[in-house]
C-alpha positions in Angstrom: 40.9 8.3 49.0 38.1 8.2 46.4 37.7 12.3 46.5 41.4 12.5 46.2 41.3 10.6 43.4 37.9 11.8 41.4 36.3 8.2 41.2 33.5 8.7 38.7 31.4 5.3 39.4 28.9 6.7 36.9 31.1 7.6 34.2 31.5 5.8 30.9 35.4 5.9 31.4 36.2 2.6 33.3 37.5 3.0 36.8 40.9 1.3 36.2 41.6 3.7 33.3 40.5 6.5 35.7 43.0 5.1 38.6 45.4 4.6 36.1 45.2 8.6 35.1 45.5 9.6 39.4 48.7 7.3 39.1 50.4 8.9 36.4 49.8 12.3 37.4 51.2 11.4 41.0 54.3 10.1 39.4 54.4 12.9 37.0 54.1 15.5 39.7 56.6 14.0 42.0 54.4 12.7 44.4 55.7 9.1 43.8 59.3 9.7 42.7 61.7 7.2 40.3 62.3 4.5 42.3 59.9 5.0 45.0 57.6 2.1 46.0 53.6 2.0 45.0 51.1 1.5 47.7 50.2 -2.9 47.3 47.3 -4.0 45.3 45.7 -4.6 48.7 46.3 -1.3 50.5 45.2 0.2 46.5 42.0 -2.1 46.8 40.9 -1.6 50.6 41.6 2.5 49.9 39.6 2.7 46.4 36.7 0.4 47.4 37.6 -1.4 44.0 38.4 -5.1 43.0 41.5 -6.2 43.0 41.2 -7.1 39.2 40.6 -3.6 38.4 43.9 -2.0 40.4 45.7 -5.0 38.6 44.7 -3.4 34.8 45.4 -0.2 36.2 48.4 -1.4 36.9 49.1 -3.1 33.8 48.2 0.3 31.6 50.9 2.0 33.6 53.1 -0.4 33.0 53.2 -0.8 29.0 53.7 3.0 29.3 56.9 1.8 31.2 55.9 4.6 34.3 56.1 1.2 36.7 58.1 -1.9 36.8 57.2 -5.2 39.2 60.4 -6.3 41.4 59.2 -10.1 42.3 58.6 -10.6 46.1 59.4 -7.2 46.7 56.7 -5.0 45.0 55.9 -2.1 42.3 57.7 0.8 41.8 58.2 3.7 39.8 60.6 3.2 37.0 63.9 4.3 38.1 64.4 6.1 34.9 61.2 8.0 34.5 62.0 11.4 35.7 60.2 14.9 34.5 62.6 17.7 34.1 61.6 20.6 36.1 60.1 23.3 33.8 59.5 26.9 34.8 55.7 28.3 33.8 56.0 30.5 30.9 52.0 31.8 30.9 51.8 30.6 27.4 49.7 27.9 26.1 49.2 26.8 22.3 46.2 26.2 20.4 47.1 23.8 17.6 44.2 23.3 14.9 43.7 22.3 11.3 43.3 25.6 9.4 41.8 28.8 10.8 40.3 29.1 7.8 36.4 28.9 8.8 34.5 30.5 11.8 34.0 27.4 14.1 37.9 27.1 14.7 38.0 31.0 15.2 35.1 30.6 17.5 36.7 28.2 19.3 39.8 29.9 20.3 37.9 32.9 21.0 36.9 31.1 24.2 40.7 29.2 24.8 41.9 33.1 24.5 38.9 34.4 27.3 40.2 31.9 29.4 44.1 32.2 29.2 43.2 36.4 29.6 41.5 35.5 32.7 44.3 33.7 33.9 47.3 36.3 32.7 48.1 33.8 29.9 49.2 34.2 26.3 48.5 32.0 23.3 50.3 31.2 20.6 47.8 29.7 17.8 49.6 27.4 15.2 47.6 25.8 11.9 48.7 22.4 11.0 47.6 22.6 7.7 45.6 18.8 8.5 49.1 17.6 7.8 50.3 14.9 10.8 53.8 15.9 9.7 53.7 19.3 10.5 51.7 18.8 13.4 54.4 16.4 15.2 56.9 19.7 14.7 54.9 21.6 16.0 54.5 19.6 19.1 58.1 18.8 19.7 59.4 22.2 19.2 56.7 23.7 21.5 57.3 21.3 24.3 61.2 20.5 24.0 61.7 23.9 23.2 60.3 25.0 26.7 58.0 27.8 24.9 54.6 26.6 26.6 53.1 25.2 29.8 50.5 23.3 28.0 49.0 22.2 24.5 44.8 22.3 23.4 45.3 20.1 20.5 42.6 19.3 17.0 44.3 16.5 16.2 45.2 16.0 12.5 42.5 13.6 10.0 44.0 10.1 11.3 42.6 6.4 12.5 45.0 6.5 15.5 47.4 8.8 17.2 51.1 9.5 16.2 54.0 8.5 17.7 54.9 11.7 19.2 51.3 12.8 20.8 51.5 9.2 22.2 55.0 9.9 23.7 53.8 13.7 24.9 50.9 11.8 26.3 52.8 8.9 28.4 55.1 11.3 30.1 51.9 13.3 31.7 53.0 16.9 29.4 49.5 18.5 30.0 47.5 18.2 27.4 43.6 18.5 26.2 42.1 17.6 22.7 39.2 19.7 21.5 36.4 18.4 18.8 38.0 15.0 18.2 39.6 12.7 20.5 41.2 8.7 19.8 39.2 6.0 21.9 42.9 4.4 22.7 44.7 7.5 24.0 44.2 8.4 27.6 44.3 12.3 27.2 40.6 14.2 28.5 39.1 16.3 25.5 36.0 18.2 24.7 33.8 17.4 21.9 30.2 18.4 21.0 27.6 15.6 21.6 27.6 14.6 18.1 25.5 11.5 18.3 23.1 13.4 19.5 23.5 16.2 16.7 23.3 13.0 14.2 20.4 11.6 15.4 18.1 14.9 15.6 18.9 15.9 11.9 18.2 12.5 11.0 15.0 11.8 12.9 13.4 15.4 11.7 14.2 14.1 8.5 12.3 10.9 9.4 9.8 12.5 10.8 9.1 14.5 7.5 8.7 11.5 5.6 11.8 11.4 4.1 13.3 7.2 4.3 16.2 7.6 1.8 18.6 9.8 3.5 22.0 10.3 2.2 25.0 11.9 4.9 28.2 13.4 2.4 31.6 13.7 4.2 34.4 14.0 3.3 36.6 10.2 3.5 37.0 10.9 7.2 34.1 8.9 8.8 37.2 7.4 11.2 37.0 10.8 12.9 35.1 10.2 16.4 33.3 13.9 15.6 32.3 12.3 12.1 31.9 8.6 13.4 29.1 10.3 15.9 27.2 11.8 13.7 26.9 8.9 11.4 26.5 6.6 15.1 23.0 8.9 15.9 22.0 9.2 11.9 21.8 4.8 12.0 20.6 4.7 15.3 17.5 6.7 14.0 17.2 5.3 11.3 17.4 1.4 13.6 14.3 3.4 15.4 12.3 4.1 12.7 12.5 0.6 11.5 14.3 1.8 8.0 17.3 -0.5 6.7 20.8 1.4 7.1 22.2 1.5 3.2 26.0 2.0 3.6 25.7 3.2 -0.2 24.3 6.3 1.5 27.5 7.1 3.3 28.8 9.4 0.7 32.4 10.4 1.6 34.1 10.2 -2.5 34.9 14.4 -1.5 38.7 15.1 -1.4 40.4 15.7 1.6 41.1 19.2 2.7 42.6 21.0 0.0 46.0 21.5 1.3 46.2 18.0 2.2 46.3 17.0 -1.7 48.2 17.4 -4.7 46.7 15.7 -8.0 49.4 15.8 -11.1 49.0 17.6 -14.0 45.5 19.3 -11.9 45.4 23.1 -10.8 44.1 24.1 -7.6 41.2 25.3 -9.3 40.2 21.6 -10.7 40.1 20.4 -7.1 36.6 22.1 -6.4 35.3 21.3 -10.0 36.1 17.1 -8.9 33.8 17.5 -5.5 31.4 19.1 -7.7 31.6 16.1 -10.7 31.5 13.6 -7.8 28.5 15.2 -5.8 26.6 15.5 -9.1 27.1 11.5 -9.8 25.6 10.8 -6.3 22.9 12.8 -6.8 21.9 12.0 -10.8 21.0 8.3 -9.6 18.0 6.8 -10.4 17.9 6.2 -6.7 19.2 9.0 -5.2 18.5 9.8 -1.5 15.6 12.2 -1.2 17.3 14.4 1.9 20.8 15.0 2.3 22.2 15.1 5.6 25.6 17.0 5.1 28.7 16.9 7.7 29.2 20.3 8.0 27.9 23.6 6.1 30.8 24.2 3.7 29.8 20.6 2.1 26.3 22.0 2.8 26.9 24.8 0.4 28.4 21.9 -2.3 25.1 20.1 -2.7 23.0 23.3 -2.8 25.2 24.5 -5.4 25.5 21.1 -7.4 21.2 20.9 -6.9 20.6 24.0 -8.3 22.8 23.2 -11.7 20.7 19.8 -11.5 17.4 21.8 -11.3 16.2 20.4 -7.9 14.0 22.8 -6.1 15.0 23.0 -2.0 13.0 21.5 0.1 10.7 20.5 -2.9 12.6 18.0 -4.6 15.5 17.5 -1.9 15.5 18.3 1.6 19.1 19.5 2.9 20.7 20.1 6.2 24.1 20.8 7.5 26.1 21.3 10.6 27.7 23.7 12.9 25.1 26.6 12.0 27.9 29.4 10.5 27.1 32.6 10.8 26.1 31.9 7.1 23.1 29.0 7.5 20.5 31.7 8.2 20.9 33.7 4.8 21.4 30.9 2.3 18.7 30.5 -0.1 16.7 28.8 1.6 18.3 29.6 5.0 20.0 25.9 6.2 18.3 23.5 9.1 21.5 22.2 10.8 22.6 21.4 14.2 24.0 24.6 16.3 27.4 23.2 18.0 28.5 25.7 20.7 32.4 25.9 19.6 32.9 29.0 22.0 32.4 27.1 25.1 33.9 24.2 23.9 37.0 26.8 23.9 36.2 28.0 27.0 36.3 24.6 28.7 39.1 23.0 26.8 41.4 26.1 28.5 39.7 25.5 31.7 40.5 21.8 31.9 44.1 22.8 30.3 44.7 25.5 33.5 43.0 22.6 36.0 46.2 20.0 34.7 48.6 22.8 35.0 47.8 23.6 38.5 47.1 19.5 39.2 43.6 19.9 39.8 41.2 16.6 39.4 40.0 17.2 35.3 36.4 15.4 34.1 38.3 13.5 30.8 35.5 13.3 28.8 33.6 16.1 28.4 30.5 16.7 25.8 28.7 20.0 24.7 25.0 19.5 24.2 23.7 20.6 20.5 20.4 21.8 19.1 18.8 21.3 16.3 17.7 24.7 14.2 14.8 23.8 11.8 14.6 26.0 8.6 13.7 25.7 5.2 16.0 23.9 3.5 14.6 20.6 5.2 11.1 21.6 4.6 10.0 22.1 7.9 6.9 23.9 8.7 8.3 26.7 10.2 
């Protein structure tokens, strides 16, 4: 029973929630139809080598999803409503991002595409804009619309989940989040190992001497790809025995462009306010003395804004970035960042999308190692 079910004792996902996944995709499939009994939380403990307080919140997570109800004195059984509608495979899947507006999305569904070509699959790529609204459309008409098998999913900037990728979710449609992911939703995804990524930039940093280090987002630090990489940036910090300074956290950025609207503002003001705003941050009397930025496009901000402030790179202010776009190498000075690998993150995203549509066991969380590329911009000696 525990290789039937893909019991990860290892993993950091606790073994109910992993239980609670076999369960749902058993009722999803058919394999435990509406009405039909659940094995006792006796025969689930002797058969899963668990405790029985651990088949109990198993249990009790498929339960608030309404999949099971308890009948006293008789037992648990499948909710005599929940019933999947049989769906005929259409070979399409949908990529659903932010904007495909920069080369690591691009890159990304380069390897979602290998993968569905491999497998005699089309698909369809939709941009949400970053808007939640738009992205909910998406996902109903997709799915209720019976145009796809299957959804890879960036989920929109937001703290927690929407309604309808909750709902989507809770009736088992398949379903894999790629980059970010929401600590409450029990979906697998595919992320980078952004702590890690944090914590290299920040130690090299360190290591150069540098103890006033400032990170610039944008206000998404919610984000678990963001939250990471500011996790690793404090936990080197903690081991170098400097004080974290939450003024260092500099997110005052706007939001992606086509998220906003300011009144009376042209488009064109927008990049002239992240400008003003990293100029402020970095006229202090105490500004940071390295700049760890979230990603290379705000890299390219503070390069641009030091330059009108007449700070010499590396000399005056040491800079790095992340995601190492084709562009890092030929900036002036060429960009130390961390190198994500968005092509494979693709690659396995699909894979783990074709495993759920063919009910094959699926690894739910799932991390890309990074690597840190030194260049000039921090001042390494190269």
């Amino acid at each position: 029973m525990d290789a039937q079910v893909g019991l990860q004792r290892n993993s950091s996902e606790p073994l109910y929630l992993q239980i609670a996944s076999y369960l749902r995709s058993r009722i999803i499939d058919g394999t435990f139809a509406p009405s039909a009994a659940l094995p006792s939380e006796a025969d689930l403990t002797a058969l899963l080598n668990v405790s029985r307080p651990t088949v109990r919140q198993a249990l009790r997570v498929l339960m608030e999803e309404g999949l099971i109800e308890r009948v006293p004195g008789r037992g648990t059984f499948v909710s005599g409503g929940i019933s999947t509608p049989t769906r005929q495979r259409t070979g399409t899947l949908a990529f659903i991002a932010l904007e495909m507006r920069d080369t690591f999305l691009m890159r990304i569904f380069a390897g979602v595409e290998q993968v569905a070509t491999q497998h005699n699959c089309h698909v369809i790529l939709a941009s949400t804009g970053n808007a939640i609204s738009v992205e909910q459309r998406q996902l109903n008409e997709l799915w209720e619309g019976g145009k796809i098998d299957g959804f890879i999913l960036m989920p929109a900037d937001s703290p927690t989940p929407h309604q309808t990728l909750r709902k989507l979710c809770q009736a088992g449609v398949p379903l894999v989040l790629v980059d970010r992911y929401f600590e409450d939703l029990e979906v697998p995804f595919v992320t980078s190992d952004n702590v890690r990524g944090g914590y290299l930039v920040t130690k090299h940093l360190l290591d150069l001497g540098h103890r006033r280090i400032g990170f610039v987002t944008r206000p998404n630090v919610y984000i678990t790809s963001v939250a990471h990489r500011v996790q690793g940036y404090r936990q080197a910090l903690k081991e170098a025995g400097v004080t974290y300074d939450p003024g260092l956290i500099f997110q005052s950025l706007l939001p992606y462009l086509s998220e906003i609207q300011i009144m009376g503002k042209p488009s064109s003001n927008l990049v002239d306010y992240d400008r003003e705003a990293i100029r402020e941050f970095l006229s202090s009397p105490n500004r940071p003395s390295a700049v760890f930025a979230c990603n290379e496009i705000i890299a390219l901000q503070v390069m641009g804004v030091c330059r009108e402030l007449g700070l010499r790179i590396p000399e005056d202010i040491a800079i790095a970035g992340y995601d190492d776009d084709q562009v890092a190498p030929i900036l002036d000075p060429p960009l130390t960042t961390v190198r994500q690998d968005p092509r494979q993150m693709g690659i396995l995203a699909a894979t783990m999308l074709m495993n759920l549509l063919e009910n094959r066991p699926v690894q739910k969380r799932n991390y890309i190692p990074v690597e840190l590329i030194l260049r000039q911009s921090s001042g390494a000696a190269l």
